[in-house]
N, C-alpha and C positions, 0 to 999 in steps of 0.2 A: 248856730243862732243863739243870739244872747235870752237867757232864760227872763221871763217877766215875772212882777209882782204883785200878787194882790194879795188883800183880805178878804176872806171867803168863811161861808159859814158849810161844815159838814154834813151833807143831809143824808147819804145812804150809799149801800155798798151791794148790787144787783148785778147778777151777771156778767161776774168780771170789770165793772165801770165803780169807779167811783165818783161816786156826785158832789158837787158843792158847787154855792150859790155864792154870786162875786158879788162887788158893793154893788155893781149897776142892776143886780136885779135878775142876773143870765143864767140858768144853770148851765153847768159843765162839768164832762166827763171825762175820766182821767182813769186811759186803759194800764198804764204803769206807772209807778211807785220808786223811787229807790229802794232798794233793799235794806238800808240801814233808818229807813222812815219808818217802815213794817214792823223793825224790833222794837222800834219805841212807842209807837202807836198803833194796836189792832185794830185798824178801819173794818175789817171784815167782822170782825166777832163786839167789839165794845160798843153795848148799845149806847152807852153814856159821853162818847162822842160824837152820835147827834145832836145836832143842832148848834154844837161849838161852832167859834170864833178861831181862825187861823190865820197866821200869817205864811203865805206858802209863793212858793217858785217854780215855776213850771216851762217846759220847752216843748216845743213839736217838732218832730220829724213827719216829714213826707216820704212817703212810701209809693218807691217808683214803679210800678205794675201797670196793666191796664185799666184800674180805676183810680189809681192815682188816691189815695186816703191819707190822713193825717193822724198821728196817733200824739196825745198827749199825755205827756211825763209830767211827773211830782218830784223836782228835785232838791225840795227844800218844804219845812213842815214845821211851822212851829206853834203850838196852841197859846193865845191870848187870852182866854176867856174859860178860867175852871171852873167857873158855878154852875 
């Protein structure tokens, strides 16, 4: 599936999810990361990237089992907004 693009502000890192809020207003969770997103940006420990401004790319996969779930990737990550 082709990956989509928003702008998204970083809000927190709990429980494995990472959170951010899109322009319309929605939070969402985003159970994986690419790995070379991680080395550039600590979501889990930098408390100084909440509440940033990102430009970021993300995909789902469905996950075929008996509940059927959707897991969202981060495959592109790039901060807008350093202050």
């Amino acid at each position: 599936m082709k990956p989509r693009y928003e702008t998204a502000i970083f809000k927190s890192h709990k429980n494995g999810f990472y959170t951010f809020t899109l322009d319309n207003g929605v939070d969402m969770d985003f159970e994986e990361i690419h790995p070379q997103i991680l080395m550039k940006f600590d979501l889990k420990h930098d408390k100084n990237l909440i509440n940033k401004v990102f430009h970021l790319a993300y995909s789902d996969d469905i996950v075929d089992d008996e509940d059927d779930f959707i897991i969202f990737r981060i495959e592109y990550l790039e901060l807008i907004n350093a202050n």
